[in-house]
PDBQT receptor file of N, H, CA, C and O in Angstrom, charges set to zero:
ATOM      1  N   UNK A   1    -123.862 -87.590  44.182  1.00  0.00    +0.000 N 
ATOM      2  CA  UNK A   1    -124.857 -87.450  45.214  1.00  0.00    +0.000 C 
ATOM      3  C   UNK A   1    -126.248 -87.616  44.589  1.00  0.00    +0.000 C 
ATOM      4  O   UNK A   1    -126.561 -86.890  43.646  1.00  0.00    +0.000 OA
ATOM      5  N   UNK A   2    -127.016 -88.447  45.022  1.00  0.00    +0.000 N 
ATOM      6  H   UNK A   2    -126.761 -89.037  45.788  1.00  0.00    +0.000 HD
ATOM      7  CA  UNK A   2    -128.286 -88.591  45.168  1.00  0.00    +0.000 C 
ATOM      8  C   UNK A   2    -129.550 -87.256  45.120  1.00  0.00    +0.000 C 
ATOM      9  O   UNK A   2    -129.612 -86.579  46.147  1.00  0.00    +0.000 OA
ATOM     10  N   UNK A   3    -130.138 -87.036  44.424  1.00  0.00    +0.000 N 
ATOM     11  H   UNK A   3    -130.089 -87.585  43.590  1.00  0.00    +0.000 HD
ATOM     12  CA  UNK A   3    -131.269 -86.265  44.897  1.00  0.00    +0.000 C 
ATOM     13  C   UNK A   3    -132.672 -86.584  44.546  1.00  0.00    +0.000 C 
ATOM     14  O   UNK A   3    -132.934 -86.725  43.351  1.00  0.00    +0.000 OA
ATOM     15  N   UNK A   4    -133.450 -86.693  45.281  1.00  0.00    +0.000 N 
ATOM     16  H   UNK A   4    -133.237 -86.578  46.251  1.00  0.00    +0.000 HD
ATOM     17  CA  UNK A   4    -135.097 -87.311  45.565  1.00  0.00    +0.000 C 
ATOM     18  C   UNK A   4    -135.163 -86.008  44.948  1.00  0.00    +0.000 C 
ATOM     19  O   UNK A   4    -134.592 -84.920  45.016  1.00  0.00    +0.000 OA
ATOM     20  N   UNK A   5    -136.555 -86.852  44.006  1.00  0.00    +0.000 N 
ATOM     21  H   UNK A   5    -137.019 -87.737  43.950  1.00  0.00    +0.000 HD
ATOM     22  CA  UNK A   5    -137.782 -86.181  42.584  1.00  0.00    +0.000 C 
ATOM     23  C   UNK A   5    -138.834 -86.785  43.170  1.00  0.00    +0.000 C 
ATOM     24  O   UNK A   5    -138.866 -87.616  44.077  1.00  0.00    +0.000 OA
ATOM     25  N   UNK A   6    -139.753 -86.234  42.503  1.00  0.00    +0.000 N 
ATOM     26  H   UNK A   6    -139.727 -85.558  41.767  1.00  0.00    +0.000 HD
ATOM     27  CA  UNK A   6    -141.441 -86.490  42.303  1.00  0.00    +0.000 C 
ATOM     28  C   UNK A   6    -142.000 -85.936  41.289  1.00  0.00    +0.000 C 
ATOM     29  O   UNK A   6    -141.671 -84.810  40.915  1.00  0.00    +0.000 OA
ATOM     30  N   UNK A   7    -143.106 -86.793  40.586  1.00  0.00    +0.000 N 
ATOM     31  H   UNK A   7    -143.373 -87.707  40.890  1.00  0.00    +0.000 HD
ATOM     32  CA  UNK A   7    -143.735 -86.263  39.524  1.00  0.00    +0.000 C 
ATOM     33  C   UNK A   7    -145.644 -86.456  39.804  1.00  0.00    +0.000 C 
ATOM     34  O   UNK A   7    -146.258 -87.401  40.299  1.00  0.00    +0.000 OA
ATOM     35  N   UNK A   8    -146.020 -85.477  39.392  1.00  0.00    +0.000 N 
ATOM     36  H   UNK A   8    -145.522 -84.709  38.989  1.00  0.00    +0.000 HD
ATOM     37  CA  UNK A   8    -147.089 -85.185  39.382  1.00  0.00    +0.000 C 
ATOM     38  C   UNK A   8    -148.194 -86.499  38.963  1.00  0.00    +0.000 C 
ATOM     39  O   UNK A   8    -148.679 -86.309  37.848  1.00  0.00    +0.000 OA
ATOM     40  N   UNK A   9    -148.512 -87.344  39.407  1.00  0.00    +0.000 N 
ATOM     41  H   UNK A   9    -148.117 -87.498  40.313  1.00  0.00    +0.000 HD
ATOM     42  CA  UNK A   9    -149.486 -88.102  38.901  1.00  0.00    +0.000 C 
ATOM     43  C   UNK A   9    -148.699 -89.766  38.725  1.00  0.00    +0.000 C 
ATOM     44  O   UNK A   9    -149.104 -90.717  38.055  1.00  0.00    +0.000 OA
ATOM     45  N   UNK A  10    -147.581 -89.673  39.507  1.00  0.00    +0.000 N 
ATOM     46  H   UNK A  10    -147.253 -88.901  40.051  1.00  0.00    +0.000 HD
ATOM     47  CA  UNK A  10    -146.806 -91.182  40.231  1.00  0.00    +0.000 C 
ATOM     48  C   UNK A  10    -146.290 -90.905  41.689  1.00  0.00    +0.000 C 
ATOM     49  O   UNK A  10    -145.575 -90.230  42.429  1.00  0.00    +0.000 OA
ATOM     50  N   UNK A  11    -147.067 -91.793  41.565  1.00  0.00    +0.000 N 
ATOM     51  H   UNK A  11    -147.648 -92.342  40.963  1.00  0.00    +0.000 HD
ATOM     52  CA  UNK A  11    -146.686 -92.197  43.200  1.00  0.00    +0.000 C 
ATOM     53  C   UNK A  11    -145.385 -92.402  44.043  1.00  0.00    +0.000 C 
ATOM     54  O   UNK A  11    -145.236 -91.907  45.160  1.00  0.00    +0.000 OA
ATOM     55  N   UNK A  12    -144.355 -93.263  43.338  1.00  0.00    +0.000 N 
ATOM     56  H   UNK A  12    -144.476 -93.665  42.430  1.00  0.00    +0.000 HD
ATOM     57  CA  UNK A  12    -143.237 -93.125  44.095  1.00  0.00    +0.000 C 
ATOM     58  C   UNK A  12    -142.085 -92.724  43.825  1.00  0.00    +0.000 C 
ATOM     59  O   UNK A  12    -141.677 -93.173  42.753  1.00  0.00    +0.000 OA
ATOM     60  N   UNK A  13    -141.425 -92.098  44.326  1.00  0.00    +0.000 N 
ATOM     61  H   UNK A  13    -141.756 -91.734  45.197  1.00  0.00    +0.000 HD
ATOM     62  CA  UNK A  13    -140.282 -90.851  44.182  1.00  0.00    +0.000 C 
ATOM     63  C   UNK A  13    -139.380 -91.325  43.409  1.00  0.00    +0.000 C 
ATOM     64  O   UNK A  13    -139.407 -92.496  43.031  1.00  0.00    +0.000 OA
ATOM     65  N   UNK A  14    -138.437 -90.460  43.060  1.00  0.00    +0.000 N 
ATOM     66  H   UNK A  14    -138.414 -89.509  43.367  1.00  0.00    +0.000 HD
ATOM     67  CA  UNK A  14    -137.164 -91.855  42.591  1.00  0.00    +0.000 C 
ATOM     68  C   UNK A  14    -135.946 -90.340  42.802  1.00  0.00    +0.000 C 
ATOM     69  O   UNK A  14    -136.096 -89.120  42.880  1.00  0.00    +0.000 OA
ATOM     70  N   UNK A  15    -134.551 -91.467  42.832  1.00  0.00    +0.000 N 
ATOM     71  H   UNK A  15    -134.429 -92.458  42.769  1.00  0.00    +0.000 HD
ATOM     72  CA  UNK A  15    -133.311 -90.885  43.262  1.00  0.00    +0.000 C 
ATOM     73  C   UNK A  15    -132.477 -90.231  42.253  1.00  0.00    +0.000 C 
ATOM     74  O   UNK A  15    -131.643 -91.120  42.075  1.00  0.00    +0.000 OA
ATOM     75  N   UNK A  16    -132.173 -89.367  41.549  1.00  0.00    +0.000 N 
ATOM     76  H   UNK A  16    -132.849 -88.645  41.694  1.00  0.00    +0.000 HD
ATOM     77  CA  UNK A  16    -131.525 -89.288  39.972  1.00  0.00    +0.000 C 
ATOM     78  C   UNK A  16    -130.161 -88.727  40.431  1.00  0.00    +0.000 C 
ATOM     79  O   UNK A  16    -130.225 -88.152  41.517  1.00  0.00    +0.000 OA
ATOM     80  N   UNK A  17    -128.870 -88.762  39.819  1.00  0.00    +0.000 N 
ATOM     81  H   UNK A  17    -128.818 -89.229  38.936  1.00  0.00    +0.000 HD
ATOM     82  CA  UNK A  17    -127.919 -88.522  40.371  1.00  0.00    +0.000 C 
ATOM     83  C   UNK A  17    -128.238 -86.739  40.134  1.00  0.00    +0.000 C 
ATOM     84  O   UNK A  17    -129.260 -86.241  39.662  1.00  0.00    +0.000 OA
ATOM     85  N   UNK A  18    -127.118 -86.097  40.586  1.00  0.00    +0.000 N 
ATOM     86  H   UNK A  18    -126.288 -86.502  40.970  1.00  0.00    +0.000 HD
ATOM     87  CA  UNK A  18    -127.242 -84.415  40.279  1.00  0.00    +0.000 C 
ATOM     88  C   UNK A  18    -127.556 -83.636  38.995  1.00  0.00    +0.000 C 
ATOM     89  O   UNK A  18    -128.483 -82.891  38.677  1.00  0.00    +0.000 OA
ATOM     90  N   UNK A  19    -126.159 -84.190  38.208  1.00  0.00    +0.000 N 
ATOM     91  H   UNK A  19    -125.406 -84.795  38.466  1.00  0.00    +0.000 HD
ATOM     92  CA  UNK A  19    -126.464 -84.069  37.314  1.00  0.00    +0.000 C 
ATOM     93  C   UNK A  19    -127.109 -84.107  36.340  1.00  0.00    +0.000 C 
ATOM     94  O   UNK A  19    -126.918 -83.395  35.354  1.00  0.00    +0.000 OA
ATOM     95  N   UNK A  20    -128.168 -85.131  36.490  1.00  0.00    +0.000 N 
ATOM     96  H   UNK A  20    -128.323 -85.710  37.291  1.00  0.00    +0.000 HD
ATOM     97  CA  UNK A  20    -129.397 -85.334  36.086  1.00  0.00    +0.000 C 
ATOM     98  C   UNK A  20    -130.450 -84.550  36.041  1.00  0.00    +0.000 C 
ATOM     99  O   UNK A  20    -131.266 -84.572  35.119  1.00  0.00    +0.000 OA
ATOM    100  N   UNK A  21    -130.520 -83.646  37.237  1.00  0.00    +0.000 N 
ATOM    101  H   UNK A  21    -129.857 -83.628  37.986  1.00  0.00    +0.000 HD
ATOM    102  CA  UNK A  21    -131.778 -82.986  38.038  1.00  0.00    +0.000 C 
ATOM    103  C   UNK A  21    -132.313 -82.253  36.735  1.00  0.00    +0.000 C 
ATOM    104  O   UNK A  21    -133.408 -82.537  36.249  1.00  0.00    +0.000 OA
ATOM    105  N   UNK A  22    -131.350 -81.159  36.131  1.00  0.00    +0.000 N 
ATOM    106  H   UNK A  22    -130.460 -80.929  36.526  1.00  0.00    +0.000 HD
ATOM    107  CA  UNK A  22    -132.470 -80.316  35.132  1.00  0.00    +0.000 C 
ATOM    108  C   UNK A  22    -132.786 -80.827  34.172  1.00  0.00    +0.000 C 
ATOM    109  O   UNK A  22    -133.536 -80.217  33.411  1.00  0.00    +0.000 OA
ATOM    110  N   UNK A  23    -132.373 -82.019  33.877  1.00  0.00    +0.000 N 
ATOM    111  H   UNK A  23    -131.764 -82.515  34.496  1.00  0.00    +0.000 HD
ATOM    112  CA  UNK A  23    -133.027 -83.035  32.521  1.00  0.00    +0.000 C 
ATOM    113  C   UNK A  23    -134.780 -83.497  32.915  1.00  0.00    +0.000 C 
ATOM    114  O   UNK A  23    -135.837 -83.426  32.289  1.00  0.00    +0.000 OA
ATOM    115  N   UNK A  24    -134.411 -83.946  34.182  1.00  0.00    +0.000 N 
ATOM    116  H   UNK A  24    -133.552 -84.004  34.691  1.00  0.00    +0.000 HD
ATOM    117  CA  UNK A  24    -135.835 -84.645  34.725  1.00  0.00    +0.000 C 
ATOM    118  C   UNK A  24    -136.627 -83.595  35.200  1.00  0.00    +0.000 C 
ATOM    119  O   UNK A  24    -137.810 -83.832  35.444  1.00  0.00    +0.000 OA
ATOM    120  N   UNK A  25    -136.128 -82.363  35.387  1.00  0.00    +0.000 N 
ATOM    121  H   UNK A  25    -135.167 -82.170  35.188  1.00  0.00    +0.000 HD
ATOM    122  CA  UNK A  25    -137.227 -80.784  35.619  1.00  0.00    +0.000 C 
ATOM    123  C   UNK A  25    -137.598 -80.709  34.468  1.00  0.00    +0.000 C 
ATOM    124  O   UNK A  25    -138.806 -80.471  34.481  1.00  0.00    +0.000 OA
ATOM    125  N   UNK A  26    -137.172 -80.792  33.342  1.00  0.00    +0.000 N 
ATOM    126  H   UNK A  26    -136.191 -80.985  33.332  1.00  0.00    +0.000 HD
ATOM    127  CA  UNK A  26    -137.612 -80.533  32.044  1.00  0.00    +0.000 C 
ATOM    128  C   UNK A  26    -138.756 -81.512  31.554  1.00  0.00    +0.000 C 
ATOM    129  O   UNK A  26    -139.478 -81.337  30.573  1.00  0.00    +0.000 OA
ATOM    130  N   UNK A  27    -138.772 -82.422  32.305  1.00  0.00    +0.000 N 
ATOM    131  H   UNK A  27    -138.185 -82.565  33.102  1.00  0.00    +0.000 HD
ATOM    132  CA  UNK A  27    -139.977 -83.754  32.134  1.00  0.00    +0.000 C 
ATOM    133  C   UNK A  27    -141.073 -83.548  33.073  1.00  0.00    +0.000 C 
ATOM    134  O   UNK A  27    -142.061 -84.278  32.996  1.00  0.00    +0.000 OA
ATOM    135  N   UNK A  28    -140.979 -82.382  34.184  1.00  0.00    +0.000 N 
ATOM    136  H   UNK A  28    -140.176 -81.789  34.246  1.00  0.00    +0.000 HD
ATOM    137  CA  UNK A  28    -141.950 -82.236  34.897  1.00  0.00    +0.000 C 
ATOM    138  C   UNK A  28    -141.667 -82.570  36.077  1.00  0.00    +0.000 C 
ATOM    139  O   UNK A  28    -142.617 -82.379  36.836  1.00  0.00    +0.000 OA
ATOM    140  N   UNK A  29    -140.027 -83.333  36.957  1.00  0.00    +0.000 N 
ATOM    141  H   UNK A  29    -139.255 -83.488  36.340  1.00  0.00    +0.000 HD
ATOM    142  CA  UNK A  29    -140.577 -84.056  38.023  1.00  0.00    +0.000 C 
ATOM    143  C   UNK A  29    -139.440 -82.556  38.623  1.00  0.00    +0.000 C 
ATOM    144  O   UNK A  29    -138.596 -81.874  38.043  1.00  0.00    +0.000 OA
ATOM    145  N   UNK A  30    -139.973 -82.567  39.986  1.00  0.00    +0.000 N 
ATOM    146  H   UNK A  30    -140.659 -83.121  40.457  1.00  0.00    +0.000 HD
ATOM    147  CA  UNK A  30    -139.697 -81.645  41.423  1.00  0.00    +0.000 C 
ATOM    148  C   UNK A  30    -138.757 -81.967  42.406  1.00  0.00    +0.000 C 
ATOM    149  O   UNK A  30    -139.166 -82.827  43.186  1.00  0.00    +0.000 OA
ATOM    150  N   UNK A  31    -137.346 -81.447  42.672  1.00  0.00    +0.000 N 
ATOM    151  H   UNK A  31    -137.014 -80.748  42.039  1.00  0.00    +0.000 HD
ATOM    152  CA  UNK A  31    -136.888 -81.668  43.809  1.00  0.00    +0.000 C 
ATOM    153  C   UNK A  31    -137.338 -81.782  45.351  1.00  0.00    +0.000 C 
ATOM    154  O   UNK A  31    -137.769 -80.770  45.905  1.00  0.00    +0.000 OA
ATOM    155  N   UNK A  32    -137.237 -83.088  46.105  1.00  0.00    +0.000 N 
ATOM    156  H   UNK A  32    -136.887 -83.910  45.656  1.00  0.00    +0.000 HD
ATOM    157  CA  UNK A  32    -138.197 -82.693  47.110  1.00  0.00    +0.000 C 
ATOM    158  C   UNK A  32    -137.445 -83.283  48.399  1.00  0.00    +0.000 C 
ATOM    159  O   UNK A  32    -136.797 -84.329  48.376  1.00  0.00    +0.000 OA
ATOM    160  N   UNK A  33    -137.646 -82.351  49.684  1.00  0.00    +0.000 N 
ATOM    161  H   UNK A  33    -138.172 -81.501  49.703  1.00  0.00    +0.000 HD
ATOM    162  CA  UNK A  33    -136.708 -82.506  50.650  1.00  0.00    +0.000 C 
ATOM    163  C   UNK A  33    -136.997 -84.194  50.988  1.00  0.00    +0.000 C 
ATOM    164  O   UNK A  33    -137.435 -84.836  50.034  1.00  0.00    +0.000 OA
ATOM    165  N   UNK A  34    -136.758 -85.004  52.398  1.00  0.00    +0.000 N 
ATOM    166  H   UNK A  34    -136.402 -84.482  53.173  1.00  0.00    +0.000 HD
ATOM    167  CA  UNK A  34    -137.044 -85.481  53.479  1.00  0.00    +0.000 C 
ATOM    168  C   UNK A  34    -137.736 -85.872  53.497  1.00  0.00    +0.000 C 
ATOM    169  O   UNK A  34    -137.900 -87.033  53.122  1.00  0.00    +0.000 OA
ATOM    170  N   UNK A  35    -138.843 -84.894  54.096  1.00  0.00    +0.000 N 
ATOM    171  H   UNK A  35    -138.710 -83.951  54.401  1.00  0.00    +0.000 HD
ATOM    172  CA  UNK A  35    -140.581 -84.781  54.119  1.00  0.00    +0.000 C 
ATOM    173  C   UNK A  35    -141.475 -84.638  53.402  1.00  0.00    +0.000 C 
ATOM    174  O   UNK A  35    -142.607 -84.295  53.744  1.00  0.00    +0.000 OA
ATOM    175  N   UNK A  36    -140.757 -85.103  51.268  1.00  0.00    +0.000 N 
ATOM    176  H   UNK A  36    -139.838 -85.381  50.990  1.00  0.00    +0.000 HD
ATOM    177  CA  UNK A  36    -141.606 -85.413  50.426  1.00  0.00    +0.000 C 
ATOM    178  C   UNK A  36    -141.930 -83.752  49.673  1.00  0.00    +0.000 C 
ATOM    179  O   UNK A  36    -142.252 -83.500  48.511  1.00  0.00    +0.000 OA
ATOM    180  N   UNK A  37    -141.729 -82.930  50.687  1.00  0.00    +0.000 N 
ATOM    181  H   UNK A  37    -141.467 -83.135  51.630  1.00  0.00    +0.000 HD
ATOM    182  CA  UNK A  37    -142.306 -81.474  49.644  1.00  0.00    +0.000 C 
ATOM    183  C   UNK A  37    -141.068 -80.998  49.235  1.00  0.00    +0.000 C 
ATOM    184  O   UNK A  37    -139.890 -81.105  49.573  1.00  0.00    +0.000 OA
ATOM    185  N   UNK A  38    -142.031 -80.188  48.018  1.00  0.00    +0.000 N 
ATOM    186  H   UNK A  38    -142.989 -80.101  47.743  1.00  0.00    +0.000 HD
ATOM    187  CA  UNK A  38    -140.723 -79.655  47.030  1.00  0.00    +0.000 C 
ATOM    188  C   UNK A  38    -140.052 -78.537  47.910  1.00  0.00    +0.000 C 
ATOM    189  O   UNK A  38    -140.594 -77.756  48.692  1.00  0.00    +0.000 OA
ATOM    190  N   UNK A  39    -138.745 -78.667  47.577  1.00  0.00    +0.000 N 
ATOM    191  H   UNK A  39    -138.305 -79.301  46.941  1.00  0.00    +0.000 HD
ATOM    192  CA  UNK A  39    -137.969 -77.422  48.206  1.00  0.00    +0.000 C 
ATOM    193  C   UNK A  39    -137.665 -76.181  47.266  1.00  0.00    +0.000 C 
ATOM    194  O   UNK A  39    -137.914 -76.494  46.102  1.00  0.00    +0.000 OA
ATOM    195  N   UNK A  40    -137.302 -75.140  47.360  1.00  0.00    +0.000 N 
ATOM    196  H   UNK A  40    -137.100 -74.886  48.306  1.00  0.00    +0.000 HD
ATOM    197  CA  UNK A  40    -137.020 -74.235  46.823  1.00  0.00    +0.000 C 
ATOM    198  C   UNK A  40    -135.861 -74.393  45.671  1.00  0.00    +0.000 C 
ATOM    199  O   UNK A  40    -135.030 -75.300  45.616  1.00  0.00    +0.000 OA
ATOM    200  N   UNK A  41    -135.997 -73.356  44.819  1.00  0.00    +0.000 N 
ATOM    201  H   UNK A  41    -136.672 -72.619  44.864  1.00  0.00    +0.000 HD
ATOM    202  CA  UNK A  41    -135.311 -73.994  43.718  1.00  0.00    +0.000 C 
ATOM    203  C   UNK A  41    -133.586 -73.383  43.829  1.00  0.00    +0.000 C 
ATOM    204  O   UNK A  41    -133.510 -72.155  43.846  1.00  0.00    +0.000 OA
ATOM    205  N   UNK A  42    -132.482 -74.015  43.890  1.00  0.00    +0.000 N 
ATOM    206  H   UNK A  42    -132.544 -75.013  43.875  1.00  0.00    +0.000 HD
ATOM    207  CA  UNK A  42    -131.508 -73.179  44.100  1.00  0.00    +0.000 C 
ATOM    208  C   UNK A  42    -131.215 -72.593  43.297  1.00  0.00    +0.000 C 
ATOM    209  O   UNK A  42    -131.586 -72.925  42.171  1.00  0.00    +0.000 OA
ATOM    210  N   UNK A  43    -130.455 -71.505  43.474  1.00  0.00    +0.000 N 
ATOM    211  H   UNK A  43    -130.154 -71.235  44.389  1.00  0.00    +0.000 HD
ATOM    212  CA  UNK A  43    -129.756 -70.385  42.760  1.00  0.00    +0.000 C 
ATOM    213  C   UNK A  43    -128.480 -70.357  43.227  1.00  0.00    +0.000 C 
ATOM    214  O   UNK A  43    -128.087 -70.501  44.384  1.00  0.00    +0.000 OA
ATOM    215  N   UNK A  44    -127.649 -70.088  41.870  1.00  0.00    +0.000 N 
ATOM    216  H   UNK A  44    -127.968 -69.971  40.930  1.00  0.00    +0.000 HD
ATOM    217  CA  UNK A  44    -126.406 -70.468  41.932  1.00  0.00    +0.000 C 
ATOM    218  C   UNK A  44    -125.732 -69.262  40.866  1.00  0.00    +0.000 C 
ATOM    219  O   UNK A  44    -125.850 -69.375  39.646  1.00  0.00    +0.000 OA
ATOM    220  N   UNK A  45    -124.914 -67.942  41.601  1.00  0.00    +0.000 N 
ATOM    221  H   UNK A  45    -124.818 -67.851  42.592  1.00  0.00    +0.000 HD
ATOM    222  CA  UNK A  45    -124.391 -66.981  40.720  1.00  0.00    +0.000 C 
ATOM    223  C   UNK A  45    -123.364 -67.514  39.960  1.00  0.00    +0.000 C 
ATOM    224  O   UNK A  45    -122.488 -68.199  40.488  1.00  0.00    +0.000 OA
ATOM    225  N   UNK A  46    -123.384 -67.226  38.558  1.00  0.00    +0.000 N 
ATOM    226  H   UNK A  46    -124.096 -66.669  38.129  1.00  0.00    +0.000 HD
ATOM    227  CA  UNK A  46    -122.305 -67.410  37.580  1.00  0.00    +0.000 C 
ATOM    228  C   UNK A  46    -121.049 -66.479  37.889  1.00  0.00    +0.000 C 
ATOM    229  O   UNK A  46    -121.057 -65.249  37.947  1.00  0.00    +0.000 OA
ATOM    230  N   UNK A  47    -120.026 -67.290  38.065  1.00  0.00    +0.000 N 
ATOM    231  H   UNK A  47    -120.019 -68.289  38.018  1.00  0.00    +0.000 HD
ATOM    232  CA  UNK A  47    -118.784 -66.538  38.356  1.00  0.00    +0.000 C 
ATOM    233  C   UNK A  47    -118.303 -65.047  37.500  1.00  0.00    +0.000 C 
ATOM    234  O   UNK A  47    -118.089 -65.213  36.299  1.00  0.00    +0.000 OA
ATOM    235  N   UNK A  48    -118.195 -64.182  37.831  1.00  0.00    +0.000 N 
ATOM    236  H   UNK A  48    -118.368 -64.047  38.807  1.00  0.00    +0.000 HD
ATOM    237  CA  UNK A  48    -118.187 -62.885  36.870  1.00  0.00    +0.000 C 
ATOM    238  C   UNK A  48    -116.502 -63.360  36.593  1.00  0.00    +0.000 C 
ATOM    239  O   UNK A  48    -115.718 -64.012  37.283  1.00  0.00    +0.000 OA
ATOM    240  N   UNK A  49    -116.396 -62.791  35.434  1.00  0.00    +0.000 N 
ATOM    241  H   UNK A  49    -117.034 -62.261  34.874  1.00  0.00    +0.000 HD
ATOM    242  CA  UNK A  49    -114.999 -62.726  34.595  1.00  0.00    +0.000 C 
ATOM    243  C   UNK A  49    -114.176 -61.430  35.252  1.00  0.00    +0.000 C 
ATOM    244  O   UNK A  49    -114.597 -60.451  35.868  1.00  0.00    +0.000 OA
ATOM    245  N   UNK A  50    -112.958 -61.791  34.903  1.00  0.00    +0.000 N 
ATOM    246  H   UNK A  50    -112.615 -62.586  34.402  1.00  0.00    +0.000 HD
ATOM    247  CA  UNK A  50    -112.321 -60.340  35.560  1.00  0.00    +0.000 C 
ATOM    248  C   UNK A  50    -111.167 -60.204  34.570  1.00  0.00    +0.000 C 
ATOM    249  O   UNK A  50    -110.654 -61.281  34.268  1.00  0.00    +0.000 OA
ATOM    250  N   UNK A  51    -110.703 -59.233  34.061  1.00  0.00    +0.000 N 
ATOM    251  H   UNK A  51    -111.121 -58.358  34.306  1.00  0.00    +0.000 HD
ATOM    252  CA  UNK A  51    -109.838 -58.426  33.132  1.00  0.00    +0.000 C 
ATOM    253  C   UNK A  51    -108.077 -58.604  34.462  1.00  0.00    +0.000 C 
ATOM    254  O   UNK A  51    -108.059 -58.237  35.637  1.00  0.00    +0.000 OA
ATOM    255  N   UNK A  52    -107.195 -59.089  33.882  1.00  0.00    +0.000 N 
ATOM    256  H   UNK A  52    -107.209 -59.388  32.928  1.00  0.00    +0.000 HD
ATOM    257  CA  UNK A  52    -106.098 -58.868  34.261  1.00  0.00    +0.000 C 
ATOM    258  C   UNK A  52    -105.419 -57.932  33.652  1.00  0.00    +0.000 C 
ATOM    259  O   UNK A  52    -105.311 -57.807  32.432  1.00  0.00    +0.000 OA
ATOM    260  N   UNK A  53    -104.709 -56.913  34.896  1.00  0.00    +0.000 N 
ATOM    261  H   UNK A  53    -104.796 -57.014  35.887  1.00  0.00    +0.000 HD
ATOM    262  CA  UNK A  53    -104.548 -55.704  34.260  1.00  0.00    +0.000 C 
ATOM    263  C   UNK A  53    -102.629 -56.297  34.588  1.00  0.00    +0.000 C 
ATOM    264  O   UNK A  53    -102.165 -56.903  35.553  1.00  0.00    +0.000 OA
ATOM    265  N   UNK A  54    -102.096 -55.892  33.590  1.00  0.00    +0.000 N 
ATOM    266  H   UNK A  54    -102.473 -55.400  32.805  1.00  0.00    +0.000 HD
ATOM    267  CA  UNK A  54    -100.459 -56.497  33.945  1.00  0.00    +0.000 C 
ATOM    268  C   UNK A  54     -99.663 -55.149  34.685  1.00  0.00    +0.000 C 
ATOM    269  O   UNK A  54     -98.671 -55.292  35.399  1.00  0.00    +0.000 OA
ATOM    270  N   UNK A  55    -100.309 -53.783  34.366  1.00  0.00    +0.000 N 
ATOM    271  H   UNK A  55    -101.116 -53.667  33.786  1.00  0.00    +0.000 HD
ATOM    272  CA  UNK A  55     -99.809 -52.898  34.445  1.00  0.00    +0.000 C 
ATOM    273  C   UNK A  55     -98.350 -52.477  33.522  1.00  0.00    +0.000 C 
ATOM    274  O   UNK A  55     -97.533 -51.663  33.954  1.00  0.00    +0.000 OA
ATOM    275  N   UNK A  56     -98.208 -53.155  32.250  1.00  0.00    +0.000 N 
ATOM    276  H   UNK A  56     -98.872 -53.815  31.899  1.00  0.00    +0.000 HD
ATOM    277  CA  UNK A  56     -97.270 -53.432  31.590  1.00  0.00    +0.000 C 
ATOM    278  C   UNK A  56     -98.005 -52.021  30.043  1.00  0.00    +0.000 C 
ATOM    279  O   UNK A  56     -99.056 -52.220  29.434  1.00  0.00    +0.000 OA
ATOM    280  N   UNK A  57     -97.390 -51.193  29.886  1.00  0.00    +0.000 N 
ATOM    281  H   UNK A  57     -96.536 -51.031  30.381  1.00  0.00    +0.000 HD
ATOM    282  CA  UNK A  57     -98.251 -50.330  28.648  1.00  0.00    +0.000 C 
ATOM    283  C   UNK A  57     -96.829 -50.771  27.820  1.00  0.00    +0.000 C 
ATOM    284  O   UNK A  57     -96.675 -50.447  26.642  1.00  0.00    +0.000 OA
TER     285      UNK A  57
């Protein structure tokens, strides 16, 4: 999937695949909806680990 960037001081947007996105945040450029403005940054919880208990002593 596609996601529209912008960088501060160029003019036209460009498309970077997903995986890409925090490489090109690290260069300065902004996720940005539709309507050109940046959107909020997502947050995404890391799966918590869980202990399997066998009930086996």
């Amino acid at each position: 999937m596609a996601v529209r960037m912008r960088h501060d001081g160029i003019e036209q947007e460009i498309e970077v695949l997903e995986i890409s996105v925090k490489h090109h945040e690290r260069s300065g450029w902004v996720v940005v909806g539709d309507d050109g403005q940046p959107i909020a940054e997502k947050t995404t919880a890391a799966a918590k680990s869980r202990r399997r208990e066998t009930g086996e002593n």
